[in-house]
LUMKEVEX-520404 format. One record per residue (C-alpha): residue number from 0; residue in three letters; chain; x, y, z. Coordinates in Angstrom, 2 decimals. Layout:
<nodes>
<NUM, "ALA", "A", <X, Y, Z>>,
...
</nodes>
This chain:
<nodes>
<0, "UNK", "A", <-48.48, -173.27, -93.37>>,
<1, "UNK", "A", <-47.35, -169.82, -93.88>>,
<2, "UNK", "A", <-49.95, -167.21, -94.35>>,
<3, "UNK", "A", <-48.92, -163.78, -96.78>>,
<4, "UNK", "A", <-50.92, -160.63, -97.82>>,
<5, "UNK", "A", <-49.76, -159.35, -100.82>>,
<6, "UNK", "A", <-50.69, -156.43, -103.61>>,
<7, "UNK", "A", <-51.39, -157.87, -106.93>>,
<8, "UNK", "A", <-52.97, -156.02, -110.05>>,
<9, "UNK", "A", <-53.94, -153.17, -107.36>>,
<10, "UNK", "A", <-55.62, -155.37, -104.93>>,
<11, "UNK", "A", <-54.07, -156.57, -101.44>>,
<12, "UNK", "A", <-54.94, -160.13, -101.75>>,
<13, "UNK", "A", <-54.38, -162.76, -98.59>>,
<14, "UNK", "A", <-52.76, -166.08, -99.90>>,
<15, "UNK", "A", <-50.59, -168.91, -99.06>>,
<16, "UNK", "A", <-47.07, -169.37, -99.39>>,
<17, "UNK", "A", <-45.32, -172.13, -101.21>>,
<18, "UNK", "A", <-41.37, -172.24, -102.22>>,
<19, "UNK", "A", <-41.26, -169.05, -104.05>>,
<20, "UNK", "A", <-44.74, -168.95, -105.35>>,
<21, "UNK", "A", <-48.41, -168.03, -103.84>>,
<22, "UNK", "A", <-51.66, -168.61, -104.52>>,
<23, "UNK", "A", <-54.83, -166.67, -103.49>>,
<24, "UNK", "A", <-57.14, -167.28, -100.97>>,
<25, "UNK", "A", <-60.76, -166.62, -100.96>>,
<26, "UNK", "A", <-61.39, -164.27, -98.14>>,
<27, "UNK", "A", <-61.63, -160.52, -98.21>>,
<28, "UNK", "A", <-58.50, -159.92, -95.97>>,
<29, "UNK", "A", <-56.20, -161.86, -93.86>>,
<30, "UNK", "A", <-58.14, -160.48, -91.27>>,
<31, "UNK", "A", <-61.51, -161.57, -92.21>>,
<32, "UNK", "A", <-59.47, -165.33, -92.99>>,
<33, "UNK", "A", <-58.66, -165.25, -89.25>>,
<34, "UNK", "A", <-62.28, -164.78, -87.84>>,
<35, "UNK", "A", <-63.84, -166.92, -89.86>>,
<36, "UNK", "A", <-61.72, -169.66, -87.85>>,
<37, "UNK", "A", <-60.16, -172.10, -90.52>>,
<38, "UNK", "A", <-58.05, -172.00, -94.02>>,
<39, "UNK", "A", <-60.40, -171.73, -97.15>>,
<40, "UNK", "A", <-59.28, -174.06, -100.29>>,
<41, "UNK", "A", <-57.14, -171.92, -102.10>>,
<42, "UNK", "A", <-58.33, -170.53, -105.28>>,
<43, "UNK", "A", <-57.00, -169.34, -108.59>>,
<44, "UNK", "A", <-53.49, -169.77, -109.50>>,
<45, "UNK", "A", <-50.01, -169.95, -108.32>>,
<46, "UNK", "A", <-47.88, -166.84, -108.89>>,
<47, "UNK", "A", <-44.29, -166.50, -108.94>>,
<48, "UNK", "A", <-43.29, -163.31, -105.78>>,
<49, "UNK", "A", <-41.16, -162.09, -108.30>>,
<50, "UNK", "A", <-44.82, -161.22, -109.93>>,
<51, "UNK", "A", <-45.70, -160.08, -106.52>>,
<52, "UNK", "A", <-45.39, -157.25, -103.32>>,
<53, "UNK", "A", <-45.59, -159.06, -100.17>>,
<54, "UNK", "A", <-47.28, -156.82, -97.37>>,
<55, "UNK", "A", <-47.78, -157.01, -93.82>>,
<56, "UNK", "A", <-49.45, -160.61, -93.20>>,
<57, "UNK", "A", <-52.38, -158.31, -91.12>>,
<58, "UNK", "A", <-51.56, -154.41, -92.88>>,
<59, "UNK", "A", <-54.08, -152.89, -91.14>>,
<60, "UNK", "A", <-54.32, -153.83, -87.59>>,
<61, "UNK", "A", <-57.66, -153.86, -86.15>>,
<62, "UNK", "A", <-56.67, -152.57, -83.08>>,
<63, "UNK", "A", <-53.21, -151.13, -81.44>>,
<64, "UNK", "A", <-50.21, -153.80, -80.99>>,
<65, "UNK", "A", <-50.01, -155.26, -77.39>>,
<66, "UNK", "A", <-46.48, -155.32, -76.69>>,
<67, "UNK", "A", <-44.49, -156.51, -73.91>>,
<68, "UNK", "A", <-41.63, -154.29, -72.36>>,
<69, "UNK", "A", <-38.24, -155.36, -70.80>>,
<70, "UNK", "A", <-38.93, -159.03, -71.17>>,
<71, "UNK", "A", <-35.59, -160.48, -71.48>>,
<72, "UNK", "A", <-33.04, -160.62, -68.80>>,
<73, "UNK", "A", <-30.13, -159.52, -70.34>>,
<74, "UNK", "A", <-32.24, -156.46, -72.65>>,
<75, "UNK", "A", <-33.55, -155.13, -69.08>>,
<76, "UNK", "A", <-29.67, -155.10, -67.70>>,
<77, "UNK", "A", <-28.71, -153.26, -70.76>>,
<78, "UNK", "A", <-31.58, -150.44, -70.48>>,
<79, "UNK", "A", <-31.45, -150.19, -67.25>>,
<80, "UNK", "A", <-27.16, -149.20, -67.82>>,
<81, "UNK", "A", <-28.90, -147.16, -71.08>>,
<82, "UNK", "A", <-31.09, -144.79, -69.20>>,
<83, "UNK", "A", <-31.39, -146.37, -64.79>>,
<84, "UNK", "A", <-34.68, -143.82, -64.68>>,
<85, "UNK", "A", <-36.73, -144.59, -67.71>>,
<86, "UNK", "A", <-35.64, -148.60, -67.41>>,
<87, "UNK", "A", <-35.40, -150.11, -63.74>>,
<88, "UNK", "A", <-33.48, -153.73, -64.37>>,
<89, "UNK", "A", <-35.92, -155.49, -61.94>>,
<90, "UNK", "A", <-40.01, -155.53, -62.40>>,
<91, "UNK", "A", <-41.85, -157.89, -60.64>>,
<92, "UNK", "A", <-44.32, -157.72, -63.33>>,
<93, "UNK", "A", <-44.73, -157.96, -67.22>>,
<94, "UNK", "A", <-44.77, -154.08, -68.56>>,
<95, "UNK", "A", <-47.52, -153.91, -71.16>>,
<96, "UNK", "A", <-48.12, -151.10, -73.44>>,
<97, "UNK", "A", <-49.64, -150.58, -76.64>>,
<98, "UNK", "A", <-48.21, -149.46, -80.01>>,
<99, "UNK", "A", <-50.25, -147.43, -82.46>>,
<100, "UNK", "A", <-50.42, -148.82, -85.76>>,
<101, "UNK", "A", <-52.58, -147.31, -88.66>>,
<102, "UNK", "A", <-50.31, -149.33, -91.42>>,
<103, "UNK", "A", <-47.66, -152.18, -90.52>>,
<104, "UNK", "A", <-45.04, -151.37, -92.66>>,
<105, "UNK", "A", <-44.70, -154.32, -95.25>>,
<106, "UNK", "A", <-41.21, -156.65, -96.02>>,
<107, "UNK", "A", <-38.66, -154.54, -97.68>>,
<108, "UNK", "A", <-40.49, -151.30, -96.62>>,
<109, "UNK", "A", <-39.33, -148.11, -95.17>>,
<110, "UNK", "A", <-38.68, -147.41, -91.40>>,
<111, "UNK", "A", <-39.33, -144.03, -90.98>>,
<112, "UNK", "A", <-36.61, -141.95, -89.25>>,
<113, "UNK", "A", <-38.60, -138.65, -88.81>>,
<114, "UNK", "A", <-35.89, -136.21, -89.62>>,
<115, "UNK", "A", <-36.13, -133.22, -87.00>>,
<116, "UNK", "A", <-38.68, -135.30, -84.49>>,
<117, "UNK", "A", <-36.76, -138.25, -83.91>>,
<118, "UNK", "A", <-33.04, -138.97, -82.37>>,
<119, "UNK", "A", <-31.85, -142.01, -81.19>>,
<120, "UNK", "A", <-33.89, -144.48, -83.56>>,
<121, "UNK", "A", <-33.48, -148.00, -82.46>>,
<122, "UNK", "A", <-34.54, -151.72, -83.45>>,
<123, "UNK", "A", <-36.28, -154.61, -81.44>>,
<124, "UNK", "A", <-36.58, -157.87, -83.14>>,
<125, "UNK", "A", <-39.37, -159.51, -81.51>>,
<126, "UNK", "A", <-41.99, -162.58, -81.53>>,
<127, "UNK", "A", <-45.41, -161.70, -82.11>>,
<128, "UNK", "A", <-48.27, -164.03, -81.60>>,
<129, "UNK", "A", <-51.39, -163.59, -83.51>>,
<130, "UNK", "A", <-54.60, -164.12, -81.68>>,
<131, "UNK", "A", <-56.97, -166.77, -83.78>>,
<132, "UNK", "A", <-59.69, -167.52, -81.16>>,
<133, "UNK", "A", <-61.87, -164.64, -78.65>>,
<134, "UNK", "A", <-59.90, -165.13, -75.56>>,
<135, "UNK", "A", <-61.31, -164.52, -72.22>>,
<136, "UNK", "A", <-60.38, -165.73, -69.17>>,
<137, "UNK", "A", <-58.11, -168.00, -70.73>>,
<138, "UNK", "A", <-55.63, -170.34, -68.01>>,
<139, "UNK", "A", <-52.11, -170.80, -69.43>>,
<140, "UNK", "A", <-52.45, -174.24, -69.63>>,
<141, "UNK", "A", <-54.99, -173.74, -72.71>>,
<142, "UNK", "A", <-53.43, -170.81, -73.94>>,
<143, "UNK", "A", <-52.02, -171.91, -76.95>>,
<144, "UNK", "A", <-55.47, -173.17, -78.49>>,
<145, "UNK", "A", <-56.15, -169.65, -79.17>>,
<146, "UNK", "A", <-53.01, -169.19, -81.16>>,
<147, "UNK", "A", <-53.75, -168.62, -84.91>>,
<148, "UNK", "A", <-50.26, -167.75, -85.92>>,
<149, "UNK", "A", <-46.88, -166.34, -84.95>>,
<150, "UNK", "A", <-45.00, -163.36, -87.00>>,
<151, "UNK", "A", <-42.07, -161.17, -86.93>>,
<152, "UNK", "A", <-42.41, -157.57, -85.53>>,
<153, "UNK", "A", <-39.15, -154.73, -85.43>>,
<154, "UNK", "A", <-40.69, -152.32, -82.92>>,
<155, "UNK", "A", <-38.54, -149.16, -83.92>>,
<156, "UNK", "A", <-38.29, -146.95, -81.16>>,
<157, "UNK", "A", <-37.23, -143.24, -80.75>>,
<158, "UNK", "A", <-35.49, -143.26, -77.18>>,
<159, "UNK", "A", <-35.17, -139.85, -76.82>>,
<160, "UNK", "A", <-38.71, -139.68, -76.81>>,
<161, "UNK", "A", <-39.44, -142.49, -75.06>>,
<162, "UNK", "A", <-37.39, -141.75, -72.48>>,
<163, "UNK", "A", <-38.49, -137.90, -72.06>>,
<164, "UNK", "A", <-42.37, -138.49, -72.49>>,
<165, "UNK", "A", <-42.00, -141.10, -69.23>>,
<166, "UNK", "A", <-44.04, -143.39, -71.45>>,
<167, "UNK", "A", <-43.99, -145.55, -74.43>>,
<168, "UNK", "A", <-47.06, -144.59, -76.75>>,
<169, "UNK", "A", <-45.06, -141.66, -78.68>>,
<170, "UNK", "A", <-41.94, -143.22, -79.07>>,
<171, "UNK", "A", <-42.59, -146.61, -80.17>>,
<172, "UNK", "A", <-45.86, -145.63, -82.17>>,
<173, "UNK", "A", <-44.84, -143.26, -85.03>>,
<174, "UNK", "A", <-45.73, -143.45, -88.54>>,
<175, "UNK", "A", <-43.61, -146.29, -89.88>>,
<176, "UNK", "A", <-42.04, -147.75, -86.99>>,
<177, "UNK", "A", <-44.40, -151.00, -87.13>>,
<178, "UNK", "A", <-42.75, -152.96, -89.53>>,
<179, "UNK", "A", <-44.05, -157.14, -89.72>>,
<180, "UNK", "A", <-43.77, -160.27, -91.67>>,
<181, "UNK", "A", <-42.60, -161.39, -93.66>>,
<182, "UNK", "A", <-45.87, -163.93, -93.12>>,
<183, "UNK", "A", <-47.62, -165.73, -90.34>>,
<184, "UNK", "A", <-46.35, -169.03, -90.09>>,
<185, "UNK", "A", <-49.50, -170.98, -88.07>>,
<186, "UNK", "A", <-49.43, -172.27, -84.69>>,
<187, "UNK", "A", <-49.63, -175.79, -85.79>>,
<188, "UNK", "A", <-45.88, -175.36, -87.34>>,
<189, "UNK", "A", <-44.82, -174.57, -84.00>>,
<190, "UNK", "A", <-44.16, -176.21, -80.75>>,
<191, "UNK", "A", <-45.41, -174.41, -77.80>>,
<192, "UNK", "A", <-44.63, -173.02, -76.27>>,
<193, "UNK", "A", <-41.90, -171.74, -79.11>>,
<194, "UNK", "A", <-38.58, -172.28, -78.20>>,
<195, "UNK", "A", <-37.12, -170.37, -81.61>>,
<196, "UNK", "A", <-33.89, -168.47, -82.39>>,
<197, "UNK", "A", <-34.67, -164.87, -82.43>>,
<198, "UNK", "A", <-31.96, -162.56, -83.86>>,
<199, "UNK", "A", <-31.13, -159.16, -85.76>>,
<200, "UNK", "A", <-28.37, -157.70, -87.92>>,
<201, "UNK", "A", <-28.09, -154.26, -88.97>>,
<202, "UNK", "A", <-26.04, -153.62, -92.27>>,
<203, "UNK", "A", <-25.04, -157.48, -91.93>>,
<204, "UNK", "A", <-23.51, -156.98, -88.81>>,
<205, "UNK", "A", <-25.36, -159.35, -86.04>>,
<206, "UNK", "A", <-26.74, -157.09, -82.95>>,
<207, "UNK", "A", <-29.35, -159.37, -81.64>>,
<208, "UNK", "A", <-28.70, -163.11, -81.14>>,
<209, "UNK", "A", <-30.73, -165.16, -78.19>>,
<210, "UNK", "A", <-33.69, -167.62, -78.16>>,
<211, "UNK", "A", <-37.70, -167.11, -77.44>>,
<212, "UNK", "A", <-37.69, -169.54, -74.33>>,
<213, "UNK", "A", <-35.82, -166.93, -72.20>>,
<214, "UNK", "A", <-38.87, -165.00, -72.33>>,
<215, "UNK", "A", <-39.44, -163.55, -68.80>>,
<216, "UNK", "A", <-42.82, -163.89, -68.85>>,
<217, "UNK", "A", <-44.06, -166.72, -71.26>>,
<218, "UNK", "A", <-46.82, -166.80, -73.94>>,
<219, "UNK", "A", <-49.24, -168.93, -71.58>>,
<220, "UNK", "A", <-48.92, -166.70, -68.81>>,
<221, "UNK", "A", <-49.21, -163.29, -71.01>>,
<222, "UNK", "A", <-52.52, -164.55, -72.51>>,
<223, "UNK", "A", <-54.02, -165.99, -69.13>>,
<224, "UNK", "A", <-53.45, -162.48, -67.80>>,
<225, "UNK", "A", <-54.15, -160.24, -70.52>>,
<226, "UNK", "A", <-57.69, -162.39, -70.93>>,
<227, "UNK", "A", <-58.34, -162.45, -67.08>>,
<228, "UNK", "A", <-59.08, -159.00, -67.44>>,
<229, "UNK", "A", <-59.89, -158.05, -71.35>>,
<230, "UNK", "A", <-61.62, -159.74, -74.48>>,
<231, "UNK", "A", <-58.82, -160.86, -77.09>>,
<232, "UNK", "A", <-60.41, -160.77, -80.27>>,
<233, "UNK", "A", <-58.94, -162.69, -83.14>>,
<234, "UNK", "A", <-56.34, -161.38, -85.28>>,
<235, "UNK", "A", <-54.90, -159.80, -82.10>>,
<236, "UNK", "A", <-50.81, -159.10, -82.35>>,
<237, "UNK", "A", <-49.09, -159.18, -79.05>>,
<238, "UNK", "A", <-45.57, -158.34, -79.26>>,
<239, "UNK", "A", <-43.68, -160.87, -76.46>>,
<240, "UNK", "A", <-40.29, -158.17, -76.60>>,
<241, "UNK", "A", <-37.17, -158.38, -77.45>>,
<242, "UNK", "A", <-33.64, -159.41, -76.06>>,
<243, "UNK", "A", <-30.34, -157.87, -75.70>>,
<244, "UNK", "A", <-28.71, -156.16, -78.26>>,
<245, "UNK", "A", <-30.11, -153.15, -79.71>>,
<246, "UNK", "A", <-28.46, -149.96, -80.43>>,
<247, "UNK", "A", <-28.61, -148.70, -76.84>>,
<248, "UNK", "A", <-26.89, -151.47, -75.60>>,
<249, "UNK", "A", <-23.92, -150.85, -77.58>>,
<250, "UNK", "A", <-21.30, -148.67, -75.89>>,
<251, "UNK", "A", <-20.99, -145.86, -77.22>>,
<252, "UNK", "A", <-24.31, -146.63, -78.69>>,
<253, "UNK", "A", <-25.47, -147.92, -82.19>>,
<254, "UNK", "A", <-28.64, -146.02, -83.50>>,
<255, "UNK", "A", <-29.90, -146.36, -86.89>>,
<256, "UNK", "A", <-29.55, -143.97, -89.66>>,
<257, "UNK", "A", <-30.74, -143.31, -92.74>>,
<258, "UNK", "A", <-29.59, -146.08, -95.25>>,
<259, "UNK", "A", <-29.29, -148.59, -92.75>>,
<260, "UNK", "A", <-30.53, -152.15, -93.48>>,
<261, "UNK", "A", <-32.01, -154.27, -90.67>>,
<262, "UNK", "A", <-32.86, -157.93, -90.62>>,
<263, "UNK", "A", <-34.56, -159.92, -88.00>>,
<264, "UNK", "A", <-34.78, -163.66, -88.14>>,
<265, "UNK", "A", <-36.72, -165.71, -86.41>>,
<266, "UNK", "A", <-36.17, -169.52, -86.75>>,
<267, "UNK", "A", <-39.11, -171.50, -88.58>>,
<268, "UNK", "A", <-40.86, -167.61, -89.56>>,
<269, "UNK", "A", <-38.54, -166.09, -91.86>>,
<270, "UNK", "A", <-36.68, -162.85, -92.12>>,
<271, "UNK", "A", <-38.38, -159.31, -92.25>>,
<272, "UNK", "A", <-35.88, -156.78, -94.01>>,
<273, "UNK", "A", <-36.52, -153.33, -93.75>>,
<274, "UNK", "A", <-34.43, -149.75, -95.05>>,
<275, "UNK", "A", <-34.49, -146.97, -92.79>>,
<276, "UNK", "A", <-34.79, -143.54, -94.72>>,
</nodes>
């Protein structure tokens, strides 16, 4: 089942996803759909998306982004040859970090490029996993019953910032550099742990092309950590990072600019498109 928010008739409305046509749900937000712990009936009727504007699945986070850093092989070999003393190549563990988020920025949205704050604006398709269950003290081998759904997040990053602050917060957590979608597909559509083709193009040219089973440190073992030591409340996003490939990686490197078009695809979720101005 794939899970959408969208704005109809001036109200953001959560819904489900059929061909190229959605129908409302009964629930006051997508977030309010995910702690009530199951799918209402849907009710009223189909509409076309051309009638539509898809949003965020979850456009208002209740709580920062949990995001995983450097969790690819090959994407920590090319930071660490990016910047060897903001990005060491070996960790011998995960790197989390959160990433402010007042606003996910919706499909077809705008990234943000901050003119005059902001050089060096990059791209990270990743795998997010939406929380559906409170978690706490969960072992791996039950993680994924607490898995309502799994989405697409690009966490845009300012590496100049990133880099100079020592720390993640500023650069990754800007205004507009959150965008997600383009829905949640739900956990039962999806073997776990996911094994899915995760890639990104930028102006149609592919940059990012690997698979979510290289994942350093898996889904299971994120959420048996993260719970051994705080409460995951539903409609949690945690961000399981991205692979090799982004403009950093590139030499001489490939940063976005305004105009630029960016696509990532992940296989059996979608593709979330996204303009940077």
């Amino acid at each position: 089942m794939k899970l959408v928010t969208f704005l109809y008739q001036g109200r953001e409305i959560p819904g489900i996803l059929e061909h190229d046509t959605v129908r409302p749900l009964p629930c006051a937000s997508m977030q309010a759909l995910i702690e009530s712990g199951t799918v209402p009936e849907p009710a009223g009727e189909w509409l076309p998306l051309s009638m539509v504007t898809l949003l965020a699945p979850i456009p208002h986070p209740r709580q920062d982004i949990i995001c995983l850093g450097i969790n690819y092989r090959d994407h920590a070999e090319e930071a660490a040859r990016f910047s060897g003393d903001a990005f060491r190549k070996e960790r011998p563990i995960p790197i989390y970090f959160s990433k402010r988020v007042a606003e996910a920025v919706p499909p077809n949205g705008w990234i943000n490029s901050h003119p005059g704050l902001v050089e060096q604006l990059d791209y990270e398709a990743e795998l997010a996993v939406v929380i559906g269950r409170t978690a706490k003290d969960v072992p791996a081998n039950q993680a994924g019953e607490y898995i309502f759904g799994y989405t697409i997040l690009n966490d845009v990053s300012a590496r100049v910032l990133q880099t100079a602050h020592k720390q993640w917060y500023f650069g990754k957590g800007l205004d507009g550099f959150t965008p997600m979608g383009p829905w949640i597909t739900t956990a039962d559509e999806v073997a776990f742990p996911p094994a899915l083709a995760i890639s990104s193009k930028v102006n149609g040219e592919l940059r990012q092309h690997s698979n979510t089973s290289l994942l350093m440190t898996g889904i299971a073992e994120i959420i048996e950590e993260l719970s051994s030591g705080i409460t995951l409340l539903p409609g949690t996003i945690i961000a399981t990072g991205t692979p090799a490939g982004v403009g950093m990686g590139f030499d001489p490197p490939k940063f976005l600019k305004s105009g630029d078009v960016v696509e990532c695809t992940i296989e059996g979720i979608g593709t979330l498109c996204n303009t940077v101005r």
